[in-house]
PDB file of the backbone (N, CA, C, O) and the ligand in Angstrom, with CONECT records:
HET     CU  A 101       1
ATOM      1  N   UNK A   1     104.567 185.868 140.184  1.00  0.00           N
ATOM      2  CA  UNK A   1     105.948 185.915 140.679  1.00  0.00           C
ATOM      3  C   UNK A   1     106.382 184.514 141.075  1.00  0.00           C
ATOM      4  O   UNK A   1     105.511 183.799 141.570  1.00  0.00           O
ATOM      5  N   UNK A   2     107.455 184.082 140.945  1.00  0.00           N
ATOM      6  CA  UNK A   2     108.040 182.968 141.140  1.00  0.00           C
ATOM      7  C   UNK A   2     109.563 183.103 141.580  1.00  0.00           C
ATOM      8  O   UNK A   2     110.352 183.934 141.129  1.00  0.00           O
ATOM      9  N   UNK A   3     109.825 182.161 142.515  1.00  0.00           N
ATOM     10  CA  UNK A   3     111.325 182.123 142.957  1.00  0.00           C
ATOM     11  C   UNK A   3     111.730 180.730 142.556  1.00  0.00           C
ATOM     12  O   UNK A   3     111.137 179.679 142.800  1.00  0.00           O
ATOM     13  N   UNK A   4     113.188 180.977 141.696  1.00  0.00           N
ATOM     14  CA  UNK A   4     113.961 179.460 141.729  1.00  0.00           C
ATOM     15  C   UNK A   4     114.954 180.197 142.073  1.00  0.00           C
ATOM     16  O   UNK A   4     115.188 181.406 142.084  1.00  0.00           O
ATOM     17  N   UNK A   5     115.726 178.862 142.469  1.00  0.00           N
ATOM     18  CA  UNK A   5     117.294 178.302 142.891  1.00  0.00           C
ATOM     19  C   UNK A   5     117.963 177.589 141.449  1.00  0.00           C
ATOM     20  O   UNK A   5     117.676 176.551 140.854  1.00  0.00           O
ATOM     21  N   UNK A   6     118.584 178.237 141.294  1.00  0.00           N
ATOM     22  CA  UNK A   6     119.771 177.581 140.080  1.00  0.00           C
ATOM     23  C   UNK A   6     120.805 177.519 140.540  1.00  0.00           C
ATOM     24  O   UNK A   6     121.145 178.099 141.572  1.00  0.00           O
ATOM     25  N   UNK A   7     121.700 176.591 139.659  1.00  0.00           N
ATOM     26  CA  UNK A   7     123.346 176.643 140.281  1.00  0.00           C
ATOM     27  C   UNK A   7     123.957 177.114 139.244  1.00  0.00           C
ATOM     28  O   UNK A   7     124.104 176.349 138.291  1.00  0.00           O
ATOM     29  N   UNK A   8     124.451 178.437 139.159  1.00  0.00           N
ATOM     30  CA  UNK A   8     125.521 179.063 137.846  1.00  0.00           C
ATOM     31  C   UNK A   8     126.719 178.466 138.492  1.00  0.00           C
ATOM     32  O   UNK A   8     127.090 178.258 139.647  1.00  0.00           O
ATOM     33  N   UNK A   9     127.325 178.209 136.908  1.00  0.00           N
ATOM     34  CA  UNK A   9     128.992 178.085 137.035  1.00  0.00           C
ATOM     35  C   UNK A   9     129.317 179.113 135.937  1.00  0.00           C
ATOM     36  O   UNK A   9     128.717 179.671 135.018  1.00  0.00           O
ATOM     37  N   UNK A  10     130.605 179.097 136.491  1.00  0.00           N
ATOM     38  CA  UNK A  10     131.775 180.282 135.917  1.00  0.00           C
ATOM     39  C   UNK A  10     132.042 181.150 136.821  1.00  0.00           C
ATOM     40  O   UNK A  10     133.127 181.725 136.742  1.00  0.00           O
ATOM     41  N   UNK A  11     131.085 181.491 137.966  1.00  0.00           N
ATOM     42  CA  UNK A  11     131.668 182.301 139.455  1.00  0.00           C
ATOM     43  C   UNK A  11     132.910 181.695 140.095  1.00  0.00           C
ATOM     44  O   UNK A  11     132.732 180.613 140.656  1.00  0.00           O
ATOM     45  N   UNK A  12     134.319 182.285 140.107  1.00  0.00           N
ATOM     46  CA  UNK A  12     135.552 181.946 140.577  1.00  0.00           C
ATOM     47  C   UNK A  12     135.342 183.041 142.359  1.00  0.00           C
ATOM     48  O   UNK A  12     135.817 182.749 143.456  1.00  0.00           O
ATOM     49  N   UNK A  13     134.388 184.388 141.949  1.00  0.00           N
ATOM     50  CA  UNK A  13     135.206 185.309 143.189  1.00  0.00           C
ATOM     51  C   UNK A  13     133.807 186.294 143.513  1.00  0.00           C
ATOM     52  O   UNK A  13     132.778 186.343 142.839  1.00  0.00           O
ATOM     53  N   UNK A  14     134.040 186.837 144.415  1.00  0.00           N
ATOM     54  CA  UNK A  14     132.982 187.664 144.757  1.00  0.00           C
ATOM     55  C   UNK A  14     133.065 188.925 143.732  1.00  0.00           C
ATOM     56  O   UNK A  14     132.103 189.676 143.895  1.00  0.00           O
ATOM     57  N   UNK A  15     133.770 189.257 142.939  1.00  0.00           N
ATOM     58  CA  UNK A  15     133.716 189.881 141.992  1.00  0.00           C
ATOM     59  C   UNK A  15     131.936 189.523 141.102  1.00  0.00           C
ATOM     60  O   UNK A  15     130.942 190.170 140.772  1.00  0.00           O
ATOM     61  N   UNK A  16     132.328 188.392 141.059  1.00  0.00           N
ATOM     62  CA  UNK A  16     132.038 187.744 140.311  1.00  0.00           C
ATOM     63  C   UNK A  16     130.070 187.367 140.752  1.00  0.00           C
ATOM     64  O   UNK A  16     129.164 187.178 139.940  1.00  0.00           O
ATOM     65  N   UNK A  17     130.013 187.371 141.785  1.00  0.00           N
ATOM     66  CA  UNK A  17     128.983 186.934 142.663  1.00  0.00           C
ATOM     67  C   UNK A  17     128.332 188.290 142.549  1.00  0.00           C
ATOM     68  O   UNK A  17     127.111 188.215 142.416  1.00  0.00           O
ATOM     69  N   UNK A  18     128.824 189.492 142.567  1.00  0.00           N
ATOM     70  CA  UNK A  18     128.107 190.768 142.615  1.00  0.00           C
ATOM     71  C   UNK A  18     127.641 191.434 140.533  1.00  0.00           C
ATOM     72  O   UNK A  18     126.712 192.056 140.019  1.00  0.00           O
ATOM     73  N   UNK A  19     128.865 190.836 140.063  1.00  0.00           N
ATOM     74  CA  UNK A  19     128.273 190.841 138.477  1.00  0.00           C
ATOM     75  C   UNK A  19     127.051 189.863 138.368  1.00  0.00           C
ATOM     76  O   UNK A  19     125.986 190.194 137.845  1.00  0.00           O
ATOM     77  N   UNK A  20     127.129 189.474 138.538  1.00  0.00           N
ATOM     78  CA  UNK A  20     125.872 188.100 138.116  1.00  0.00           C
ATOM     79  C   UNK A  20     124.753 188.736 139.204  1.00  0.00           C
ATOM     80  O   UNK A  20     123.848 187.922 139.021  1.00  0.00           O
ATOM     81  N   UNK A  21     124.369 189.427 139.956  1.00  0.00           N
ATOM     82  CA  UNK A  21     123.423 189.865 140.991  1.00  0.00           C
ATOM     83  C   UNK A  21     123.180 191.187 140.243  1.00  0.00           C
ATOM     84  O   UNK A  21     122.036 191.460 139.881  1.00  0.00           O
ATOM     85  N   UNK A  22     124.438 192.209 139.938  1.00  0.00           N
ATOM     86  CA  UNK A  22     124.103 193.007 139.107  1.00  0.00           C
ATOM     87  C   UNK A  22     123.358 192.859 137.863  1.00  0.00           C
ATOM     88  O   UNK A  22     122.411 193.615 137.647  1.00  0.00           O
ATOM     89  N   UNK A  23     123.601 192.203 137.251  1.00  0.00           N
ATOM     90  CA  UNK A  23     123.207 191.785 135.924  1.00  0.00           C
ATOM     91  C   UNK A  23     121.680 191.338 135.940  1.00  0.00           C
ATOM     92  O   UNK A  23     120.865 191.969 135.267  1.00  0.00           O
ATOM     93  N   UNK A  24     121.206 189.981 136.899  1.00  0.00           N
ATOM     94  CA  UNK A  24     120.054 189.696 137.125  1.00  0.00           C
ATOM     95  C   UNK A  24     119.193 190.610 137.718  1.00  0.00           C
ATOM     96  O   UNK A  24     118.040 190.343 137.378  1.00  0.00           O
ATOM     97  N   UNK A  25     119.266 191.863 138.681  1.00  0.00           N
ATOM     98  CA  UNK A  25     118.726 192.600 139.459  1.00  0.00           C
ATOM     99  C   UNK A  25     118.503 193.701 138.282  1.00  0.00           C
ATOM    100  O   UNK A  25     117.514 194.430 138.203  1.00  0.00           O
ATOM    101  N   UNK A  26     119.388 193.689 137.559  1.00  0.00           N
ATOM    102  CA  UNK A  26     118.804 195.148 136.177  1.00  0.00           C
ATOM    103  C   UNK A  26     117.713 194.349 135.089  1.00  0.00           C
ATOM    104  O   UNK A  26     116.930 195.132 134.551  1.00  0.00           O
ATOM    105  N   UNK A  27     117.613 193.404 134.833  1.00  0.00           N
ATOM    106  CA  UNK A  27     116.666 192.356 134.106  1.00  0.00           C
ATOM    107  C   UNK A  27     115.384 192.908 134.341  1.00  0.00           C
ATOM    108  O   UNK A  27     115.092 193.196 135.502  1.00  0.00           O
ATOM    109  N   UNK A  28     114.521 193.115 133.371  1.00  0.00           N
ATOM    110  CA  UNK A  28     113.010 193.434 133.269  1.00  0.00           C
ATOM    111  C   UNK A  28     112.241 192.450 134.225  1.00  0.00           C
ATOM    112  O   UNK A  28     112.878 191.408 134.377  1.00  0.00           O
ATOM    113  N   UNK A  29     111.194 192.481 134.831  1.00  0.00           N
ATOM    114  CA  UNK A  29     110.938 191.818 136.015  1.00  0.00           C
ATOM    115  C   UNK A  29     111.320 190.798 137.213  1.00  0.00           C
ATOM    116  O   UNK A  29     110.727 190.011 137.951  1.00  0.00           O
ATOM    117  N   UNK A  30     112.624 191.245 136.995  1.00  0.00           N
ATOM    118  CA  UNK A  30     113.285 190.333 138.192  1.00  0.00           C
ATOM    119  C   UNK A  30     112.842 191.769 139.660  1.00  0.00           C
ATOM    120  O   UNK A  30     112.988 192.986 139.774  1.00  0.00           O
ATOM    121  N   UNK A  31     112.305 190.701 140.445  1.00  0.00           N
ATOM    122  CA  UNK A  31     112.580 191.441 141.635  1.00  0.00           C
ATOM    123  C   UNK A  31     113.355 191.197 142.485  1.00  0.00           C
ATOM    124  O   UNK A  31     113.385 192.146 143.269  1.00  0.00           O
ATOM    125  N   UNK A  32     114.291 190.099 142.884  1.00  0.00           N
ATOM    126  CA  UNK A  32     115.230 189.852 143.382  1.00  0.00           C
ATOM    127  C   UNK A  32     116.317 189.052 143.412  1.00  0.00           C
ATOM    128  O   UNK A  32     116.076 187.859 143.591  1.00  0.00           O
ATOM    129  N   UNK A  33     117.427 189.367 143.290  1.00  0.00           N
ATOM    130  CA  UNK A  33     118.765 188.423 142.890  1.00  0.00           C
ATOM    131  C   UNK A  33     119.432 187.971 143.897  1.00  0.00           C
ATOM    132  O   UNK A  33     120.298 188.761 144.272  1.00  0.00           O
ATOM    133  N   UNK A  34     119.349 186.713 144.663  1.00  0.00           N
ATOM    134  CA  UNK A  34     120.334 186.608 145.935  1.00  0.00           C
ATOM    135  C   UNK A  34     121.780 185.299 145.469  1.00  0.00           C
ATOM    136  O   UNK A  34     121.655 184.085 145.310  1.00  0.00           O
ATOM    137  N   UNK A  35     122.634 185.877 145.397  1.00  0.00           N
ATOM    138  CA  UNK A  35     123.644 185.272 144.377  1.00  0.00           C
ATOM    139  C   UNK A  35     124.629 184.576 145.897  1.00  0.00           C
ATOM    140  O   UNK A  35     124.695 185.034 147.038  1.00  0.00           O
ATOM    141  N   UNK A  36     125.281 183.332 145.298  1.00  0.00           N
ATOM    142  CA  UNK A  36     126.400 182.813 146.588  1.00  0.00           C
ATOM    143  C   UNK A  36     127.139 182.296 145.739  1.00  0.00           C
ATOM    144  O   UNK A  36     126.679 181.886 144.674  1.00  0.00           O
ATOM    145  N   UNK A  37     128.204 182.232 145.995  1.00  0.00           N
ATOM    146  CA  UNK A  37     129.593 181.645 145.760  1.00  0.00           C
ATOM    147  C   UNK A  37     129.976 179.867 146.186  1.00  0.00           C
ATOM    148  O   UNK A  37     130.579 179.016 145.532  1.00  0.00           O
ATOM    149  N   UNK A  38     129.430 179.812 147.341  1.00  0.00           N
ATOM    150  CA  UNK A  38     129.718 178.413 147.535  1.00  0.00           C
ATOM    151  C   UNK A  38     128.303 178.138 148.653  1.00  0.00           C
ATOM    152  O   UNK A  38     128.403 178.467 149.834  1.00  0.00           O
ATOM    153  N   UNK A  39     127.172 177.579 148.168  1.00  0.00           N
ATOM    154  CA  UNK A  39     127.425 177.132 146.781  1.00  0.00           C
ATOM    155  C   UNK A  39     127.028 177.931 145.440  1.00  0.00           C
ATOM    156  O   UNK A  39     126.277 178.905 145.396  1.00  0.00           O
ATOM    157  N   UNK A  40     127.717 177.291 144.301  1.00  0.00           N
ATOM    158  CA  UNK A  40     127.328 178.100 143.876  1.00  0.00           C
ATOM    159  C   UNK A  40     126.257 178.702 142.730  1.00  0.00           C
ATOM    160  O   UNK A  40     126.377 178.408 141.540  1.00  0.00           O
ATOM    161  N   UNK A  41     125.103 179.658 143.279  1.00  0.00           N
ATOM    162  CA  UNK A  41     124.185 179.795 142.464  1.00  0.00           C
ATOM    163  C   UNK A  41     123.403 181.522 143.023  1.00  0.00           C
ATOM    164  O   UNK A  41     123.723 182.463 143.749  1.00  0.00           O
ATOM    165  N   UNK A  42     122.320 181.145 142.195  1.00  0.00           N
ATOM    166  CA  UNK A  42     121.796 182.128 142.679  1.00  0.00           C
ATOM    167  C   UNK A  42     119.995 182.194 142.294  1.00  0.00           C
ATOM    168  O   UNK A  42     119.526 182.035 141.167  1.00  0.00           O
ATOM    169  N   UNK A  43     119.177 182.476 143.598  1.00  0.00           N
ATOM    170  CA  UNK A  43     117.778 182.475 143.996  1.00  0.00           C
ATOM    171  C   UNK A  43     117.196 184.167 143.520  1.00  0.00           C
ATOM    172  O   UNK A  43     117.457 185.299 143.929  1.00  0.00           O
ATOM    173  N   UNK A  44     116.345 183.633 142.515  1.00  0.00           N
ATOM    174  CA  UNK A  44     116.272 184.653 141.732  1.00  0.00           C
ATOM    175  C   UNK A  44     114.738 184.285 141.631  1.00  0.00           C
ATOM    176  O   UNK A  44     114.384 183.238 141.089  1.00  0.00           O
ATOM    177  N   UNK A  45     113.453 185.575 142.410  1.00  0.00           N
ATOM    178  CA  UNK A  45     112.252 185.983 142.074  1.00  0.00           C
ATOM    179  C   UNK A  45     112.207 186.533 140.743  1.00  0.00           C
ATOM    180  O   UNK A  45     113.281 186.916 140.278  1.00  0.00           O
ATOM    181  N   UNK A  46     111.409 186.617 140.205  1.00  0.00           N
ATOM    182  CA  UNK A  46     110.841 187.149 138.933  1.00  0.00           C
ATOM    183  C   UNK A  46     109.279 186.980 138.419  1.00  0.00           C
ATOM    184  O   UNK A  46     108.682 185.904 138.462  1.00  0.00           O
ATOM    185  N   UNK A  47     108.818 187.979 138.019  1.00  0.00           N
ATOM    186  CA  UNK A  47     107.295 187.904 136.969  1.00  0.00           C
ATOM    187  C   UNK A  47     107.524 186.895 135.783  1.00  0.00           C
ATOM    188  O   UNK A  47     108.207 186.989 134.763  1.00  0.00           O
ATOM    189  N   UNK A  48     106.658 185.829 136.307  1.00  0.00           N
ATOM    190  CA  UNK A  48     106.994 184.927 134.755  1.00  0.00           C
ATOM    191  C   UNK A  48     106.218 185.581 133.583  1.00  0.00           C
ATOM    192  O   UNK A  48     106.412 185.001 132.515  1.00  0.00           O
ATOM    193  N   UNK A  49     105.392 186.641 133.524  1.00  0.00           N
ATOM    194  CA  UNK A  49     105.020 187.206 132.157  1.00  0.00           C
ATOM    195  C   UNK A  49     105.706 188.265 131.823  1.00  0.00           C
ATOM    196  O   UNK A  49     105.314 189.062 130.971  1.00  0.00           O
ATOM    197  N   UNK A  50     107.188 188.415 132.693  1.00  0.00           N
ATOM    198  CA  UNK A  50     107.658 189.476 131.939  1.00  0.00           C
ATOM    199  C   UNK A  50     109.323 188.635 131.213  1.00  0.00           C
ATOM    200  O   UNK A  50     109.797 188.809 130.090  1.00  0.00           O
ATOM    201  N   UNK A  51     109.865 187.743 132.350  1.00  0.00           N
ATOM    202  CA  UNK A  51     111.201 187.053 132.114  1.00  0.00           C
ATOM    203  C   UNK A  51     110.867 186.091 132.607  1.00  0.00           C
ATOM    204  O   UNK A  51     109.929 185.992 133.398  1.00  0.00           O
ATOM    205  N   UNK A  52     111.984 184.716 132.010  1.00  0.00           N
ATOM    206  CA  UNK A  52     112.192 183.656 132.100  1.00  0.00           C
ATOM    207  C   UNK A  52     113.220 183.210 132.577  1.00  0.00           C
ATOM    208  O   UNK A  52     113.905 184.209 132.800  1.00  0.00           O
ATOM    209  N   UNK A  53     113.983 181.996 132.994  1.00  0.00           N
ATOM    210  CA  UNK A  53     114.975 181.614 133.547  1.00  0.00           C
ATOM    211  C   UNK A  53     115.814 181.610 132.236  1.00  0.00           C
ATOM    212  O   UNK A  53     116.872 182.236 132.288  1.00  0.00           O
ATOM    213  N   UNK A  54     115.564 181.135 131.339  1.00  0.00           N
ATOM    214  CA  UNK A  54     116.016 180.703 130.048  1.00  0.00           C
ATOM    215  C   UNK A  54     116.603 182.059 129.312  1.00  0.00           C
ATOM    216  O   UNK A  54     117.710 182.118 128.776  1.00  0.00           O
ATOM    217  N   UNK A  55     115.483 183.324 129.404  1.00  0.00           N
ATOM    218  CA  UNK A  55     116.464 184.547 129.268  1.00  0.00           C
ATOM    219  C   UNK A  55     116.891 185.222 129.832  1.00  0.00           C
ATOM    220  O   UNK A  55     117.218 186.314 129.368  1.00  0.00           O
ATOM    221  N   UNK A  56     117.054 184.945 130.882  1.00  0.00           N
ATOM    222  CA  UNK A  56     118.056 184.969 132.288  1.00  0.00           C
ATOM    223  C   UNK A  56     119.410 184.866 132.197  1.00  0.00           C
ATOM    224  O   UNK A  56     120.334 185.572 132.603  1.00  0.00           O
ATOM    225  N   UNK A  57     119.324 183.463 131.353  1.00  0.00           N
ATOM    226  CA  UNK A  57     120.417 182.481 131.503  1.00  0.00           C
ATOM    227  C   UNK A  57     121.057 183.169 130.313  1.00  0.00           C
ATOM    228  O   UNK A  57     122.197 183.632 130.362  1.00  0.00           O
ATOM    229  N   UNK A  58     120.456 183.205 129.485  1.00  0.00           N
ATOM    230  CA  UNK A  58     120.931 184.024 128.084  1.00  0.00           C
ATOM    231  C   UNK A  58     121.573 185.519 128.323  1.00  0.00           C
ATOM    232  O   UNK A  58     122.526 185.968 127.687  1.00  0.00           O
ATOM    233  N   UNK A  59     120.888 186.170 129.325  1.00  0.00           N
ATOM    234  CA  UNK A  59     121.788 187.291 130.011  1.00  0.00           C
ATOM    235  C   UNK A  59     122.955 187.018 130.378  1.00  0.00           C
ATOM    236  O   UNK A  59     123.973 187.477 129.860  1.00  0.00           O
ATOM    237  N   UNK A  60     122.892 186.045 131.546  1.00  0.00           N
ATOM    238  CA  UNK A  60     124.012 185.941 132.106  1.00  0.00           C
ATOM    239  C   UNK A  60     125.415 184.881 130.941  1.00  0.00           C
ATOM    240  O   UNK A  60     126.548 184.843 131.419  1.00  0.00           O
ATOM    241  N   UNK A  61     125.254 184.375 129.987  1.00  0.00           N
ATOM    242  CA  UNK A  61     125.877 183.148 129.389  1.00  0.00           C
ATOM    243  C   UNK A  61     126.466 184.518 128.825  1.00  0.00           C
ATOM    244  O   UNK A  61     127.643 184.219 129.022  1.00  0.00           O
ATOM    245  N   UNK A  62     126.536 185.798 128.271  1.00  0.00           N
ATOM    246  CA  UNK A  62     126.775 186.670 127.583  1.00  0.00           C
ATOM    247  C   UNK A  62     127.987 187.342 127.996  1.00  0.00           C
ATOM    248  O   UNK A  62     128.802 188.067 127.427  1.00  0.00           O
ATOM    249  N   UNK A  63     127.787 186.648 129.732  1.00  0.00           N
ATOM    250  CA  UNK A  63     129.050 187.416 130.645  1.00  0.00           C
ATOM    251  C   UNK A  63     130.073 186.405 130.855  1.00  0.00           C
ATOM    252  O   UNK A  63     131.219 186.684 131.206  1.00  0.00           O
ATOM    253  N   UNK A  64     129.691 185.343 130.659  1.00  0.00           N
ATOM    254  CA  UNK A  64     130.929 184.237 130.262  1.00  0.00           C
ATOM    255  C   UNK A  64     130.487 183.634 131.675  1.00  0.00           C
ATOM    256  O   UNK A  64     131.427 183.175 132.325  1.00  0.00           O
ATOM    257  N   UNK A  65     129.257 183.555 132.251  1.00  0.00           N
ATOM    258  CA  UNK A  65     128.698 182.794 133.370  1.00  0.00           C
ATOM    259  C   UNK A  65     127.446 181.891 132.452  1.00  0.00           C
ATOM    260  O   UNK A  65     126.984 182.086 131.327  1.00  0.00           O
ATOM    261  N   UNK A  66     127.108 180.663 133.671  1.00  0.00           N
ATOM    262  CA  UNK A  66     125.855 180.239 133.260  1.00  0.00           C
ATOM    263  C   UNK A  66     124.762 179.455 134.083  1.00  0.00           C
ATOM    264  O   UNK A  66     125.024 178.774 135.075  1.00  0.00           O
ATOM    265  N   UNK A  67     123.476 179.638 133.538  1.00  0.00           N
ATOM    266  CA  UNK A  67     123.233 178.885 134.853  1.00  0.00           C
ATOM    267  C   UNK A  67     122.782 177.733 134.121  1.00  0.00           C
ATOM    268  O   UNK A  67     122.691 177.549 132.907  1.00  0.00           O
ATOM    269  N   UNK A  68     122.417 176.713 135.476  1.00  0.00           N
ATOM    270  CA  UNK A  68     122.528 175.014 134.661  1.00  0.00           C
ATOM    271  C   UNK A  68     120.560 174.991 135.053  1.00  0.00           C
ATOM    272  O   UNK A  68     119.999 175.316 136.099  1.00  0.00           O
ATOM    273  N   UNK A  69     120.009 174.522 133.860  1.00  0.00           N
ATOM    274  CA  UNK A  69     118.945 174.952 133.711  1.00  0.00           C
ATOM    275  C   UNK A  69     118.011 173.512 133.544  1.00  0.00           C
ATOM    276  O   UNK A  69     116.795 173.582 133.366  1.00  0.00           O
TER     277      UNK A  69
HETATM  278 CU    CU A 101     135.292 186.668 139.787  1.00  0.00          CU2+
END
C-alpha cells in the first residue's frame, strides 16, 4: 500500500472535488481518496500490485480532470 499527494487540475467546484473522490474511491485497489479543492489535489492510498497513479490518472483524464504526474 502506498499513499501519494498529486495536484489534479480541471477541479473548478466541489461538484467537482466529490466526482474525482468518487471516481478514485470505485478504482480496483484504491483504499482511499481524500480530494481538496484549494489546494488543489488529491491524497490517494492504493495497492501498487493492483493500480497505479498513471491508471488513475487515465481514469480520471476520461472525466475531463487530470492529475500532474
Ligand atoms: Cu465542478
Amino acid at each position: 500500500m502506498q499513499t501519494n499527494q498529486v495536484e489534479i487540475t480541471g477541479m473548478t467546484c466541489d461538484g467537482c472535488v466529490r466526482t474525482v473522490r468518487m471516481i478514485l474511491e470505485k478504482q480496483p485497489g484504491v483504499q482511499s481518496a481524500v480530494v481538496t479543492l484549494s489546494p488543489s489535489q488529491a491524497e490517494v492510498s492504493f495497492d501498487e500490485n493492483v493500480t497505479s497513479l498513471e491508471t488513475l490518472n487515465a481514469v480520471v483524464s476520461k472525466m475531463g480532470y487530470a492529475m500532474k504526474l
